[in-house]
KEKE-3310 file (N, C-alpha, C; in steps of 0.2 Angstrom, whole numbers, plus 5000, padded with zeros to 4 digits):
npx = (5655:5649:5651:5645:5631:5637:5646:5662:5671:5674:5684:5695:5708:5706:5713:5714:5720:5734:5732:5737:5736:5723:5716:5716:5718:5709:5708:5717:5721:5721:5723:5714:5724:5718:5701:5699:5703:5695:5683:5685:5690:5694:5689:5687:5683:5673:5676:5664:5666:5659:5658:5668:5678:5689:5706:5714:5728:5734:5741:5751:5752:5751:5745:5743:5731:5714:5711:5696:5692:5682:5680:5690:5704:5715:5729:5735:5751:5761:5772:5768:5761:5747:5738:5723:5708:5692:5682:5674:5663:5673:5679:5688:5697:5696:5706:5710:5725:5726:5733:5731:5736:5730:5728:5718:5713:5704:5694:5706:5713:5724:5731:5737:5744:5756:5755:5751:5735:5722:5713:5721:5724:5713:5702:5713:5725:5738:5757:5763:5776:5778:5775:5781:5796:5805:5812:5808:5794:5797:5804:5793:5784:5791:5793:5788:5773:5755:5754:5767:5769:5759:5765:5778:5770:5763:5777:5780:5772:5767:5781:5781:5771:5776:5781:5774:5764:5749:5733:5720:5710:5709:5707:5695:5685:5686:5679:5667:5664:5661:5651:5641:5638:5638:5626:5615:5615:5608:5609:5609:5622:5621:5617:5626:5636:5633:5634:5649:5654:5655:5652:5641:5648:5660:5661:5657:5668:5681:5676:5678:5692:5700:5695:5689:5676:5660:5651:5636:5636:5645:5642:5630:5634:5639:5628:5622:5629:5631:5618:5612:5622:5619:5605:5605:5609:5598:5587:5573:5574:5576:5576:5572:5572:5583:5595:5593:5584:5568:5557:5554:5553:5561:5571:5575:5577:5586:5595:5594:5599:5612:5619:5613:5606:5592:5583:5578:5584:5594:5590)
npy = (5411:5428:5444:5455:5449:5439:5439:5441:5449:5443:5433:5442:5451:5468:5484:5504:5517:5528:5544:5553:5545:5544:5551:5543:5528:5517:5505:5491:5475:5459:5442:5433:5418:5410:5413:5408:5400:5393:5395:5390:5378:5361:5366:5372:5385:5399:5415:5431:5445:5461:5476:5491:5501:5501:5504:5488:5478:5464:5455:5442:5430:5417:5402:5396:5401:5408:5420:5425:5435:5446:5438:5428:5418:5417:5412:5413:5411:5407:5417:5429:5444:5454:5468:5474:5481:5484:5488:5478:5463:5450:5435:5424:5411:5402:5394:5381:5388:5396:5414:5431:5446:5464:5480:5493:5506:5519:5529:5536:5538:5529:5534:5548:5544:5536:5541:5536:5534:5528:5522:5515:5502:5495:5481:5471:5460:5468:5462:5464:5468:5478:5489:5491:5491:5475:5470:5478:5472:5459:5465:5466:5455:5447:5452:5452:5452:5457:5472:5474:5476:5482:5494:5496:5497:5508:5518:5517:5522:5533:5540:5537:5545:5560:5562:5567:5577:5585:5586:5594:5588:5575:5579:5585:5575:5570:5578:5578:5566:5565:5575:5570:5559:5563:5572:5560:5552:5556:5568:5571:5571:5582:5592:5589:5596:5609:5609:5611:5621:5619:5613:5600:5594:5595:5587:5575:5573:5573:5563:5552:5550:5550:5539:5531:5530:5536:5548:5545:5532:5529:5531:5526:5512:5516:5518:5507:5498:5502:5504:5491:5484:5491:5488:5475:5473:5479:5477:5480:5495:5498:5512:5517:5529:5539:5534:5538:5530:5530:5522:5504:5495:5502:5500:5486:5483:5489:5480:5468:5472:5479:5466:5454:5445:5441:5451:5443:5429:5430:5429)
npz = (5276:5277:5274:5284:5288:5293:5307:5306:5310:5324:5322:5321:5326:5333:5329:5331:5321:5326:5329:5320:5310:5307:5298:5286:5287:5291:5299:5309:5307:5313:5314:5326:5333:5344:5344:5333:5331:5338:5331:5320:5319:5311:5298:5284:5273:5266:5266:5262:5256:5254:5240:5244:5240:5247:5250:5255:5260:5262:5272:5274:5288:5288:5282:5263:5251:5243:5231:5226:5213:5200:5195:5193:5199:5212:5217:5231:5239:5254:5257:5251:5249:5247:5240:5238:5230:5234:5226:5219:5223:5234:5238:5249:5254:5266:5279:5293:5296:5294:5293:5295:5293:5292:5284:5283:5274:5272:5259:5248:5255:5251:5243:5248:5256:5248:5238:5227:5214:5219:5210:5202:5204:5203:5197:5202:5209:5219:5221:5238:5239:5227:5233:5245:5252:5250:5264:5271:5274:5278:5288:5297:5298:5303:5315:5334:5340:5337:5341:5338:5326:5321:5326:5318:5304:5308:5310:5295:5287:5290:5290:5273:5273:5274:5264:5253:5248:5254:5243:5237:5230:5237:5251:5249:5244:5255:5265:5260:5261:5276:5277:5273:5282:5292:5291:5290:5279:5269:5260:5241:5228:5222:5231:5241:5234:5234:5249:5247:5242:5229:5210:5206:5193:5197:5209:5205:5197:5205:5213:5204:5200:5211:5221:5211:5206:5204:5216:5218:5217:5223:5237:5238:5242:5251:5262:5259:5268:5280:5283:5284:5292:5305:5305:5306:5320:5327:5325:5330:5332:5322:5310:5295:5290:5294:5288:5277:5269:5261:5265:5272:5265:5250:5257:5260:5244:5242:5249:5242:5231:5235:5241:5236:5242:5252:5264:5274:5274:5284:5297)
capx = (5653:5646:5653:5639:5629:5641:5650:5667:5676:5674:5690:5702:5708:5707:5718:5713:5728:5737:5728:5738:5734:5718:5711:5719:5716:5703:5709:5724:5717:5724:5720:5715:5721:5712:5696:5699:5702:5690:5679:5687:5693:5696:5685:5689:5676:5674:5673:5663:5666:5654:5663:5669:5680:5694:5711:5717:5732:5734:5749:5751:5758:5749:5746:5741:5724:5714:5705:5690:5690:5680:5678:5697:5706:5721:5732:5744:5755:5762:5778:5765:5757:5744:5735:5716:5706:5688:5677:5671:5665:5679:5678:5694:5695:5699:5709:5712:5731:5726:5736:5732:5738:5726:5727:5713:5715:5699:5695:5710:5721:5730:5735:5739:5751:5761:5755:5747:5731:5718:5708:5726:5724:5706:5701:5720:5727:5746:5760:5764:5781:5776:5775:5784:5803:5805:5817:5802:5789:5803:5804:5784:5783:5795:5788:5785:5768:5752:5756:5775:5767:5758:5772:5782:5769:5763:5781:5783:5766:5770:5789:5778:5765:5778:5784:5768:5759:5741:5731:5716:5706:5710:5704:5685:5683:5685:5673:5659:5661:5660:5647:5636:5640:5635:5618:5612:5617:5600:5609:5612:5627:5622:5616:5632:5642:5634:5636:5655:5654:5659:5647:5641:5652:5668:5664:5658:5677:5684:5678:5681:5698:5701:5689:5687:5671:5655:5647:5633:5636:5649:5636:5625:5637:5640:5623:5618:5634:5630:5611:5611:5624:5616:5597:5608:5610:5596:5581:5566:5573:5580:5571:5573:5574:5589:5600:5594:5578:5560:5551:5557:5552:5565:5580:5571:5576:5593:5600:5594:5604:5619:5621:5612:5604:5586:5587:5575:5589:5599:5589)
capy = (5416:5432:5449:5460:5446:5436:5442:5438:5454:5437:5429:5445:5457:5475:5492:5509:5518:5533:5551:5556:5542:5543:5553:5540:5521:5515:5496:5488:5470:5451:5433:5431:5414:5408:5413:5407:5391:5386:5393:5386:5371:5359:5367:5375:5390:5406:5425:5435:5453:5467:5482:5496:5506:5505:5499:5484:5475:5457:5450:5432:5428:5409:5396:5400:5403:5408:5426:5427:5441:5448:5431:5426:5415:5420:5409:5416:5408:5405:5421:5433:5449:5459:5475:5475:5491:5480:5489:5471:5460:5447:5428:5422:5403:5402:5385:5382:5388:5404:5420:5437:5456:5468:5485:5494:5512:5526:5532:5545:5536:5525:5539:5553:5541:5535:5547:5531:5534:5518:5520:5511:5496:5494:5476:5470:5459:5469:5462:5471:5470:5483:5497:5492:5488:5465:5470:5481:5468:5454:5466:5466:5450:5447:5455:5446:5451:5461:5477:5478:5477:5491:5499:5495:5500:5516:5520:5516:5525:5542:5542:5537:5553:5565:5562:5568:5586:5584:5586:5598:5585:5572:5583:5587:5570:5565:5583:5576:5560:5567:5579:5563:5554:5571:5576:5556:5547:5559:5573:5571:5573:5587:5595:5590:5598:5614:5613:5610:5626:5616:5612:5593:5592:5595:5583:5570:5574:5571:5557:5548:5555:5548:5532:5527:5529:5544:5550:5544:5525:5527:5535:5522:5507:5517:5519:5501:5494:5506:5502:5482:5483:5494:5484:5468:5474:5483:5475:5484:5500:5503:5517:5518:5537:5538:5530:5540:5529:5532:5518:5499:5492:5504:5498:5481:5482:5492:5476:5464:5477:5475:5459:5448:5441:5445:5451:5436:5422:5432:5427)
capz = (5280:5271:5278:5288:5289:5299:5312:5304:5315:5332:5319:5323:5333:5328:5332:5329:5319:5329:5327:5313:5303:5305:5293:5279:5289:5295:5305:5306:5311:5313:5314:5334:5333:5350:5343:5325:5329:5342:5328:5313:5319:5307:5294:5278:5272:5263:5267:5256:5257:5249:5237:5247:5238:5253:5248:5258:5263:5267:5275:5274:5291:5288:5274:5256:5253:5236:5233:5220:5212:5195:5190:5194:5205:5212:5221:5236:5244:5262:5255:5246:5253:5242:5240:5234:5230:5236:5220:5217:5227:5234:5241:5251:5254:5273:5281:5300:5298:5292:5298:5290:5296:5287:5285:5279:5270:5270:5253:5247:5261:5252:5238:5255:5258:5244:5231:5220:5216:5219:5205:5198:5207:5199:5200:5204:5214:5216:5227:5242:5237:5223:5235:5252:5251:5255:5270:5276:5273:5281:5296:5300:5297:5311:5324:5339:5341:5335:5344:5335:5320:5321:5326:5313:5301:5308:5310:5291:5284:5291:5284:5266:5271:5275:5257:5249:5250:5256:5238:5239:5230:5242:5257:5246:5245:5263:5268:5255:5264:5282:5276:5271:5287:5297:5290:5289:5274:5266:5253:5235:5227:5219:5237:5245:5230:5235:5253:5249:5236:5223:5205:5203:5191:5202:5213:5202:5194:5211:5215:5200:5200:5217:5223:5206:5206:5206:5223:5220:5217:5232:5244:5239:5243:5261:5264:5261:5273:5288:5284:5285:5298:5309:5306:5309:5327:5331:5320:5334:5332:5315:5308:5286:5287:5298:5283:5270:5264:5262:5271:5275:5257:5249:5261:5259:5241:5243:5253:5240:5226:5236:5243:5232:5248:5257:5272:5279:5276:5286:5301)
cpx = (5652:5646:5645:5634:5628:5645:5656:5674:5676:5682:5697:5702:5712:5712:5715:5719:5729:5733:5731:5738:5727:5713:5712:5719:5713:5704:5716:5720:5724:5722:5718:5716:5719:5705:5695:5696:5700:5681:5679:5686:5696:5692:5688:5682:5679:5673:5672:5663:5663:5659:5662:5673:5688:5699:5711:5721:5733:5739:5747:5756:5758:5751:5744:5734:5724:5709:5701:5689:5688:5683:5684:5698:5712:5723:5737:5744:5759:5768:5772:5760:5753:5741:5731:5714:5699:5683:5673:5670:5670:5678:5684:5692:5702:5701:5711:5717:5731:5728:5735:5733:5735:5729:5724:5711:5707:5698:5700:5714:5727:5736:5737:5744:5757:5760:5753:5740:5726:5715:5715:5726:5717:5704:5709:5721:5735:5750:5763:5773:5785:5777:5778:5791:5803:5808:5811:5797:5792:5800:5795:5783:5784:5793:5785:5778:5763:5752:5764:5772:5766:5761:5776:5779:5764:5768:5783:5778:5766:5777:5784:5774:5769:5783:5780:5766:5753:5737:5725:5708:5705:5703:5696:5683:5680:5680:5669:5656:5658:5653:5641:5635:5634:5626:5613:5612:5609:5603:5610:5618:5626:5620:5623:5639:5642:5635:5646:5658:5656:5651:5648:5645:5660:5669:5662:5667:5681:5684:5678:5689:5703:5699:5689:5679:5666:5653:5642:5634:5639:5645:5632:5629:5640:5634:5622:5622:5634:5623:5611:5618:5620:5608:5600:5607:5606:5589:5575:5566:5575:5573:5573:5576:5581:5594:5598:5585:5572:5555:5556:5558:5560:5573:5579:5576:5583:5598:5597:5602:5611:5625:5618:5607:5599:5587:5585:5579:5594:5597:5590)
cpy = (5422:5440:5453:5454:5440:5441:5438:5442:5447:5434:5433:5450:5467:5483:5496:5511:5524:5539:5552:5553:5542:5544:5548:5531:5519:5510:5496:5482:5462:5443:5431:5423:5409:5407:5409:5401:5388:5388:5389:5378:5367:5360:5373:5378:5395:5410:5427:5443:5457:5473:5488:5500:5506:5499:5494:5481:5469:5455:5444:5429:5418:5405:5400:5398:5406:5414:5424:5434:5443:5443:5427:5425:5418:5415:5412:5410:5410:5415:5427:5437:5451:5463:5473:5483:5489:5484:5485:5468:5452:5443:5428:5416:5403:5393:5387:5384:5395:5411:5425:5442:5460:5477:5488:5501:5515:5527:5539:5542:5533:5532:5545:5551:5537:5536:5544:5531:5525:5518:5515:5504:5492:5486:5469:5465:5460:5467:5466:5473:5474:5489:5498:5488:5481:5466:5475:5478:5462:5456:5465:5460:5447:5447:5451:5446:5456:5468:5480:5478:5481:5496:5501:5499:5505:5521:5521:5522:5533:5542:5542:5544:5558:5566:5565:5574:5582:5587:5591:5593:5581:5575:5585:5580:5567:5570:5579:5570:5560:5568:5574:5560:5559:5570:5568:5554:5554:5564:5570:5572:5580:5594:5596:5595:5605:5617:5614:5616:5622:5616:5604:5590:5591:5588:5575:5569:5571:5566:5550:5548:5549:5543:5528:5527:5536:5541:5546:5536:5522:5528:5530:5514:5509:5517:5511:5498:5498:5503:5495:5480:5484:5489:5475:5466:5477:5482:5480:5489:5504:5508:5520:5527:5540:5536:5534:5538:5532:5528:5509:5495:5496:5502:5491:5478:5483:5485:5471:5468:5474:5472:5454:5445:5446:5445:5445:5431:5423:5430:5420)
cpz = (5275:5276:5281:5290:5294:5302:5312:5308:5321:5327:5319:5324:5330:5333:5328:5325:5327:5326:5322:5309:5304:5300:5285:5282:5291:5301:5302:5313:5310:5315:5324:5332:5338:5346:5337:5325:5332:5334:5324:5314:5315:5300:5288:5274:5268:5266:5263:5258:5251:5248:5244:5246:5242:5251:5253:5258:5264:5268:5275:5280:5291:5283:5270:5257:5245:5236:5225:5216:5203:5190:5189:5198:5205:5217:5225:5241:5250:5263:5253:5251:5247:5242:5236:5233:5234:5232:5220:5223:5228:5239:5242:5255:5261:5275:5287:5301:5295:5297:5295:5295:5291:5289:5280:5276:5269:5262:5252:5251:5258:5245:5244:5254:5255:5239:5224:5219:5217:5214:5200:5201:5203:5202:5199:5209:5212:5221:5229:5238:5230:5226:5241:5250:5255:5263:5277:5278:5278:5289:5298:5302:5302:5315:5328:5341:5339:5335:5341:5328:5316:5320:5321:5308:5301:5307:5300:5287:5285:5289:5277:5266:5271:5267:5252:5250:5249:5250:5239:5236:5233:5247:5254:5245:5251:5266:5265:5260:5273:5282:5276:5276:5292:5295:5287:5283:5270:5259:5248:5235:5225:5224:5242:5240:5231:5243:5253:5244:5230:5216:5206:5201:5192:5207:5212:5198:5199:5213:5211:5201:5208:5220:5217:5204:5208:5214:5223:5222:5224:5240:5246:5242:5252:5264:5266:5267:5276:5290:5289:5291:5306:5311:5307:5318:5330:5327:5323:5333:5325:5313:5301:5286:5289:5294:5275:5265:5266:5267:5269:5268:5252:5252:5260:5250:5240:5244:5247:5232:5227:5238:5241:5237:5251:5264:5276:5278:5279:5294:5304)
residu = (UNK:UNK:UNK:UNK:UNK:UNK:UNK:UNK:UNK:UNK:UNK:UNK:UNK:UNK:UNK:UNK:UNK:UNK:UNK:UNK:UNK:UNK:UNK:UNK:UNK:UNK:UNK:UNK:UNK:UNK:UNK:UNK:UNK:UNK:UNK:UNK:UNK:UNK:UNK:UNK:UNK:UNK:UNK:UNK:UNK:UNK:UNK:UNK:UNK:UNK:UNK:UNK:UNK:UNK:UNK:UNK:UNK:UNK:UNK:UNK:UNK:UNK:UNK:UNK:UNK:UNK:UNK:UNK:UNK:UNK:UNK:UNK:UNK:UNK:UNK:UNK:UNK:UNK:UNK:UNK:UNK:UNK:UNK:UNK:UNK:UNK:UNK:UNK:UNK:UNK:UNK:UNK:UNK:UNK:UNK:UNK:UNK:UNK:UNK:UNK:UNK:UNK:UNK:UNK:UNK:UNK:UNK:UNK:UNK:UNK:UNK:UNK:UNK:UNK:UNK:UNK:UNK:UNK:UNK:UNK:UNK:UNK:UNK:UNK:UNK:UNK:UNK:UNK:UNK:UNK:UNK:UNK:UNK:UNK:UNK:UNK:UNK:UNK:UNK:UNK:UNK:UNK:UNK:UNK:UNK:UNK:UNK:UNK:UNK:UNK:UNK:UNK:UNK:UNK:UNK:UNK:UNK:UNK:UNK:UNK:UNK:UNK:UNK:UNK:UNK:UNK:UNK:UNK:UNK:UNK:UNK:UNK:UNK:UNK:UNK:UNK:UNK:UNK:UNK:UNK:UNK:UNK:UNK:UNK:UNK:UNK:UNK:UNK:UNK:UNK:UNK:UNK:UNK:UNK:UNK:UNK:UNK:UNK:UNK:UNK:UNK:UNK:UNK:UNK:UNK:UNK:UNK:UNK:UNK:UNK:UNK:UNK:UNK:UNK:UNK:UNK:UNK:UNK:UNK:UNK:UNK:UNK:UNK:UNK:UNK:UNK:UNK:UNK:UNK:UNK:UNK:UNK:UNK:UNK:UNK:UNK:UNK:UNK:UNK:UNK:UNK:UNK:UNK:UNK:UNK:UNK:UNK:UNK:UNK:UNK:UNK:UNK:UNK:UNK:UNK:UNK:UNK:UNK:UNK:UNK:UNK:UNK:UNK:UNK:UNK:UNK:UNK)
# end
């Protein structure tokens, strides 16, 4: 299965966070496994996921399993949680006994909240039990059911946020990204740096500093995976300008850029 492309969200069941975390977590998801397994079955597959900049999380509450990543295999097993950055893209070698709990960190969220930046994760696979206490990781793991889970680790995520002061380059990061979001995926960096009064060169600083990465490259990696989501589910109405391009050939070209794949085999 090949993210955006497949509809790999039908494999598990998603929670919004709580309003105060929101500005720093995007999902907190898990293995529906009803769904999983009447689609799985008895078959054994890939998920490829496209770079996105946004820390992650995986809990192992299943079997072991093998992530790909920047031309390395990594083996976890059945015991082992790990924290990615998703920079790269990343193949996870899926089996019918599969259980994962994700949680999925905004850009700047996962440093908000434990004061580590992500550009230090780089292209990493680190165990969780690097940045969350085993007896804390133990108890989650526990949990009788999806719903406690969360609990547990909203409960835990704000104790780790109220340890931290809110950064002021954090906060110009997540405006740029808003900013962007807001006025249709269409300004530059260098337009967005002066709605945010800043120079170019601040917030290309920023969001190296932060994401790991410049605005522009990151803008373009949100642009194409809003895009090609969006014209996944709405082929009759998309409209190229709405997302930032010039006409259909230009996003036509964007999506072969950042997924390898034309969008006609997607049919």
């Amino acid at each position: 299965m090949i993210e955006i492309f497949d509809n790999i969200r039908k494999l598990y069941r998603f929670s919004l966070p709580m309003e105060t975390l929101s500005p720093f977590i995007e999902f907190f998801s898990e293995t529906d496994l009803i769904s999983a397994g009447s689609f799985i079955q008895d078959k054994k597959f890939t998920v490829k996921l496209f770079p996105s900049f946004s820390p992650t999380i995986w809990m192992n509450l299943g079997s072991p399993y093998q992530l790909h990543l920047a031309s390395r295999a990594h083996q976890i097993d059945e015991w082992t949680d790990v924290l990615v950055l998703r920079s790269q893209t990343i193949e996870r070698e899926n089996a019918p006994t599969d259980n994962i709990f994700t949680v999925k960190f905004l850009p700047g969220g996962f440093e908000a909240i434990f004061g580590i930046s992500q550009t230090k994760i780089a292209d990493q696979v680190i165990s969780l039990d690097e940045l969350v206490p085993p007896h804390k990781i133990d108890q989650i793991k526990r949990a009788p059911d999806f719903e406690s889970r969360i609990k547990l680790w909203e409960d835990y995520l704000i104790e780790r946020k109220a340890q931290n002061a809110t950064r002021h380059y954090l906060m110009t990061v997540q405006r740029s990204i808003d900013t962007f979001l807001d006025t249709g995926m269409k300004l530059s960096a260098a337009q967005l740096a002066n709605e945010l009064f800043l120079t170019e060169k601040s917030l290309n600083r920023y969001f190296n500093k932060v994401v790991g990465t410049g605005p522009k490259n990151y803008f373009n990696i949100l642009r194409a995976r809003t895009s090609i989501t969006d014209f996944l589910s709405k082929r009759d109405s998309f409209l190229p300008d709405s997302y930032g391009y010039y006409d259909m050939s230009h996003f036509y070209r964007d999506v072969i850029k950042f997924t390898g794949t034309r969008i006609s085999e997607s049919r």
